[in-house]
N, C-alpha and C positions, 0 to 999 in steps of 0.2 A: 235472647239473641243467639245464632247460631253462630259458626266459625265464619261461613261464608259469607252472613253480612258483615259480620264485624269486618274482615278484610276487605269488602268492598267499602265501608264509611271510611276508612283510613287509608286508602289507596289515596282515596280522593281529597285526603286535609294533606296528608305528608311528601316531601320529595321524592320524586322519582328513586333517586339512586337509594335511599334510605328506607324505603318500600321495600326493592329490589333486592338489598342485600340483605337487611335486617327484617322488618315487619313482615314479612309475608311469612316467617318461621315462626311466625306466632300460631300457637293453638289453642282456642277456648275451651278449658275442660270443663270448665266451671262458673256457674255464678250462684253462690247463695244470698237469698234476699234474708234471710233469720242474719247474716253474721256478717251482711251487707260488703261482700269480697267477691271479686271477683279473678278464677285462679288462669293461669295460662303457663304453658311449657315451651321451653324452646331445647336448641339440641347440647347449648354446653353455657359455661358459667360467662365467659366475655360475651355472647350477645346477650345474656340477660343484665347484665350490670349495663351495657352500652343503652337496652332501650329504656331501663328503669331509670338511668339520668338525663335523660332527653328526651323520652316520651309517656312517662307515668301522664304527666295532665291533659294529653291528647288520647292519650287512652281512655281515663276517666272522661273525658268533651265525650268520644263517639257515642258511650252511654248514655251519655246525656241527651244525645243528637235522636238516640235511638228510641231511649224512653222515658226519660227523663232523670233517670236514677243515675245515682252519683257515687259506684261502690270503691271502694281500696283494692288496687292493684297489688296483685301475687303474680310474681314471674321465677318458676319454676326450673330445677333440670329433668327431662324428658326421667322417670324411674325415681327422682328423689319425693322422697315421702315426708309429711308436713304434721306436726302434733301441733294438739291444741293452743299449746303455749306460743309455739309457732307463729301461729295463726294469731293471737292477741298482742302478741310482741308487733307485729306487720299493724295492728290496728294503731298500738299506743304509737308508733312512730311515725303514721300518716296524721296522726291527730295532732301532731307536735310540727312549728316551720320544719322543712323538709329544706335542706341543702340540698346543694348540686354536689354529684359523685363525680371528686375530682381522682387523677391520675396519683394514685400515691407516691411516687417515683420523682415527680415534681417536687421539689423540696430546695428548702434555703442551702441544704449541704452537699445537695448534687448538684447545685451549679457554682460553675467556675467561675470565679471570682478575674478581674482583669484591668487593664486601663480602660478598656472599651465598653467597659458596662459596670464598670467601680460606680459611681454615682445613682446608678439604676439599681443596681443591685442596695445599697445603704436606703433610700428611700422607702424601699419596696419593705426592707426589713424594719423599717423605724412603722410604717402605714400599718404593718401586720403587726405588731406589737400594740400600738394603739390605736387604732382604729377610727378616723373621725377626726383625731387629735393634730395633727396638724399635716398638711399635702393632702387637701381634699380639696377637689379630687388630686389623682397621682396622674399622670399623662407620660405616655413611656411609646416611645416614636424609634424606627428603625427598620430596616431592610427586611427581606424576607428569610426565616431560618436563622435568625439570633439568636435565640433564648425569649423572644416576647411573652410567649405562653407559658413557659418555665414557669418564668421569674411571677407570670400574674398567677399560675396557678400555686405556685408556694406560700403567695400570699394566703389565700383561700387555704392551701394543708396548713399552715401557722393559727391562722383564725379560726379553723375549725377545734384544732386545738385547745384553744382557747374559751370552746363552748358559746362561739360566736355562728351565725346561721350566713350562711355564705353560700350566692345564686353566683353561679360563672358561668356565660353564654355569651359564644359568638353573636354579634350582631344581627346577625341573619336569622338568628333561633331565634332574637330577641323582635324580629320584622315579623318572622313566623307565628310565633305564640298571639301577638298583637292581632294579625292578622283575620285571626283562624278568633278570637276572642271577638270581635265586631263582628264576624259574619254570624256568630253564633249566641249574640247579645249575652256577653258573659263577662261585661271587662268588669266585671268585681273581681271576678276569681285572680283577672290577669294582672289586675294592680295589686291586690295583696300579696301575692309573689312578689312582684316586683320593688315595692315600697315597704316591706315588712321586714326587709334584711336588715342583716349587721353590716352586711360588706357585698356591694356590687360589683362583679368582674366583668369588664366587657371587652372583647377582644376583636382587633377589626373593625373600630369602628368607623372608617373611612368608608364604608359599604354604606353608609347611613348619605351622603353621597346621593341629594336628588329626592329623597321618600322625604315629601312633605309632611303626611298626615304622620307618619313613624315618628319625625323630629317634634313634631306636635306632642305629643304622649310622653317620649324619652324627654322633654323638656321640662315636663310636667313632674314627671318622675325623676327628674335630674333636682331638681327645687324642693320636691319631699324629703329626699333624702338627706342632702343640703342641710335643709332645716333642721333637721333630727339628729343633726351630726352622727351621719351615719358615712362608712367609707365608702369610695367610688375609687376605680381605677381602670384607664383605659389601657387599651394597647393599638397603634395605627402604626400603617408605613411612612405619614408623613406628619409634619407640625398641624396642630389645629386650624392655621391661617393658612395651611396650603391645600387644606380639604375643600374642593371644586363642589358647587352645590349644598353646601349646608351652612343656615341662616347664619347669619351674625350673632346672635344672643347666643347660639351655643357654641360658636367657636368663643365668647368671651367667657363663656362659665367653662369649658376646657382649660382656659389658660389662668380662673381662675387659683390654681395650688401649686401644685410644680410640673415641669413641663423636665421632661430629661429623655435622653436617648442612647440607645445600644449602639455602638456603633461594630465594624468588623473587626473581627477580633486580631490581634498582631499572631505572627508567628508562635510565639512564648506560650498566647495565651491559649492556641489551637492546639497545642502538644500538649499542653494541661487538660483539656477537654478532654482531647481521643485517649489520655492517660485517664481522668474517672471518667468516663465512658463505658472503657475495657473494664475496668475493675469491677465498676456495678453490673456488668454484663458477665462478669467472669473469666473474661478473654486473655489469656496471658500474650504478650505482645513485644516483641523486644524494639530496644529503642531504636533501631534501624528501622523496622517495619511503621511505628510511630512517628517519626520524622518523614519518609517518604508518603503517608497518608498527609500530612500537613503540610507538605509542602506541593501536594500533587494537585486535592481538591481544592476547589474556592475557599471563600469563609463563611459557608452555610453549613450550621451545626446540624440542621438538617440531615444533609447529605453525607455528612461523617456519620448519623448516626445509622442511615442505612449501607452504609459501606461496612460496618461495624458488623451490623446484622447478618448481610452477606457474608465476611468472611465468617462468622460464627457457624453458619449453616453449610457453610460449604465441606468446615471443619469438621461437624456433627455428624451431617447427611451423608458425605461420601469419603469421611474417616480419612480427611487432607493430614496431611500437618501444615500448621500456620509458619511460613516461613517467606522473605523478602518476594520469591519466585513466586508463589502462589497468591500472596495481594498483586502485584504486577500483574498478571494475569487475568486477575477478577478487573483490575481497568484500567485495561489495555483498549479495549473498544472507546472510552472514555479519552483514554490522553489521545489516543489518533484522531478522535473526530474534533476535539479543541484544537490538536497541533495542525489542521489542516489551514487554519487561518492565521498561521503567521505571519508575519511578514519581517524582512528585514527592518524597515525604518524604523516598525513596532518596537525593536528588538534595543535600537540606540536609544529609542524614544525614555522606554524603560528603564536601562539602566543608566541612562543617563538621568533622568528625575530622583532613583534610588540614590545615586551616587555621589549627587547635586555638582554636576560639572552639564557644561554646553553641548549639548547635541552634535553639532558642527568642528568642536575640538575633538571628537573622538574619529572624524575623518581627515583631521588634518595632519601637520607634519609634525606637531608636537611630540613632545616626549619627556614630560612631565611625571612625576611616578605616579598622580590620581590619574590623569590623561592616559600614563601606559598599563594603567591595571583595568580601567575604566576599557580599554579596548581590548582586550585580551580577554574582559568575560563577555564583551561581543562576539566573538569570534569563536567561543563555546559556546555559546548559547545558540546563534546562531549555525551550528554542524549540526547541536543536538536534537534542535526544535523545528527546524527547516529541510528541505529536500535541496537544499544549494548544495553545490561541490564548493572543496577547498578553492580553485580557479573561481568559482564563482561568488565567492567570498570577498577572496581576496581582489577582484576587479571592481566589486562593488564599496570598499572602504580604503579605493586606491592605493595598493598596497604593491612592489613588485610581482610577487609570484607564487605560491599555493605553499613554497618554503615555508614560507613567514607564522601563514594561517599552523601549518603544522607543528611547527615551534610554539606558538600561542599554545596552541590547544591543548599541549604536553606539560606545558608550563603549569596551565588550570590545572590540570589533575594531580601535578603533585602538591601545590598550593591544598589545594580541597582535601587533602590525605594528612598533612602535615597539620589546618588552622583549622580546627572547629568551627567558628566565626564567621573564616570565608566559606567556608561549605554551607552553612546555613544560610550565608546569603545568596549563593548561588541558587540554592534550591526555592528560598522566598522570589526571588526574580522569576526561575521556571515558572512556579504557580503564579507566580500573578502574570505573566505571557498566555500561560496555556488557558485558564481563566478569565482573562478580560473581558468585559462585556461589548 
């Protein structure tokens, strides 16, 4: 096979985008039939680890497609040279279950521990530890940018550990590989993958959502496993019984082990993050700058973590210093195009739910000290987050005269100077105003 067909077979089995980025940097130097390998270069070490764990058996398929032969994948760096030992080390290891190449950095000790994923987090470690033995499966439900993949792929670094053979695939690699195995009458190859593990990771599986014949298969392979007391653990945005489109028998084998959920994480638990974040990234960060990240962003660890990045490179690349002024900066585009949607009502709405007092008593004539503190961080909040003048402030929470609002507003600030407490709760109200969906 030459380079050309080979990129042509595999254009046409894999995604677009994962062609596009990845697979088309593929080069065939090589295939010996005497040592049954087949070798290929790419230009550095993360696309080769990226398609050796997610495309080694579509590699080995186009071969098969092409001529039937079935050799072991070598994926190379462009100038690195390969001894014989090499070479049979790559054999004895394809000969042996092949895990999936998880994220090292994933790990039980880099994620934050919280109220909001305490339960999630204890299961996940009790599943990886023994495996099969009880929370089988494990069902771990929540928002987008929690920790879901974290926390499943720690599982898998814990059990691999453990000299446990651990598949982790998004549901859609797992529709893919399926797929791509019946057009190509090979579903041996694709169930023993898939039923031969110690521990199934499967992430997203709300995507499963509709695909009959997919639920067909995965049911099948849900029940082997099962049987063998082998682990399973999913991860979705929602409860098994809230997933639209997939059978009844397998939302009851979802629900049959433990069912628990990430939820957003509090204040506390978001400055503990962006604090090991920084650390495993190297980032020194003072605690001003840490508190204004958590109090600015939503609660997707996501986006702290590319915020994180950002400032690293900004630091790096154009020899910044990390200082309050220079993260402000990096999102500022960010807070103007949230704060464009405030609105006043928002603004009581919020902190009146925070604050747990009546919407309505924070425009009345009360003067209550929850009632006058409760209005007072209206009245900041509202200058700081809003395009209203003080007049128009103060007309809007019947107030006499833009005095008032000014008096308030000077009040906050030395309040926030003075109580640690109130400052941090000023700032959780910002983020969660600026934020809101």
């Amino acid at each position: 096979m030459t380079n050309k067909e080979f990129l042509t077979i595999i254009q046409k089995e894999a995604s677009k985008t994962d062609f596009d980025r990845y697979l088309k940097q593929l080069i065939l130097k090589k295939v010996s039939i005497e040592e049954n390998l087949a070798t290929f270069e790419v230009a550095n070490k993360y696309i080769a680890s990226w398609i050796k764990s997610k495309y080694t058996n579509l590699i080995q398929q186009c071969f098969e497609m092409f001529d039937g032969s079935k050799p072991e994948i070598d994926i190379k760096i462009i100038g690195e040279k390969k001894t014989k030992k090499d070479i049979q080390n790559i054999q004895i290891q394809n000969q042996t279950p092949e895990s999936t190449i998880l994220n090292p950095s994933y790990t039980f000790d880099s994620f934050v521990v919280g109220p909001s994923n305490q339960m999630a987090y204890n299961a996940s470690l009790a599943v990886s530890t023994k495996p099969g033995i009880q929370y089988n499966p494990l069902f771990i439900y929540g928002g987008t940018g929690l920790g879901k993949t974290h926390i499943l792929q720690a599982i898998g670094n814990h059990a691999l550990e453990n000299d446990k053979t651990v598949i982790y695939v998004t549901i859609e690699q797992f529709m893919n590989d399926f797929t791509f195995s019946i057009k190509n009458k090979n579903m041996e190859h694709f169930r023993a993958k898939y039923r031969n593990c110690d521990v199934l990771l499967i992430d997203d599986i709300q995507f499963l959502s509709g695909k009959e014949q997919t639920q067909e298969e995965f049911f099948h392979t849900f029940n082997e496993l099962h049987n063998a007391k082998k682990q399973i653990v999913m991860t979705s945005d929602r409860l098994p019984s809230q997933i639209a489109g997939l059978v009844d028998r397998l939302k009851s084998r979802f629900e049959w082990g433990l069912t628990t959920d990430i939820q957003i994480p509090r204040l506390e638990t978001k400055i503990a993050i962006i604090e090991k974040k920084s650390e495993l990234n190297g980032i020194n960060l003072s605690r001003e700058i840490i508190t204004f990240i958590a109090t600015t962003l939503d609660s997707s660890i996501r986006e702290i973590e590319g915020v994180l990045i950002r400032i690293n490179a900004s630091a790096s690349l154009l020899n910044q210093e990390i200082n309050l002024a220079m993260v402000q900066n990096l999102l500022k585009d960010q807070i103007k195009e949230n704060k464009e949607n405030i609105k006043l009502p928002d603004i009581i709405n919020t902190v009146a739910n925070e604050l747990n007092i009546k919407p309505s008593d924070i425009k009345s004539k009360k003067r209550t000290t929850s009632v006058a503190n409760a209005r007072r961080v209206v009245i900041y909040l509202a200058r700081e987050l809003t395009h209203n003048s003080m007049p128009d402030i103060a007309k809007f929470l019947e107030m006499k005269d833009h005095s008032s609002i000014s008096h308030n507003i000077k009040k906050t600030n030395e309040l926030m100077k003075k109580d640690e407490n109130f400052n941090l709760t000023i700032k959780n109200l910002k983020n969660k105003l600026i934020n809101k969906e």
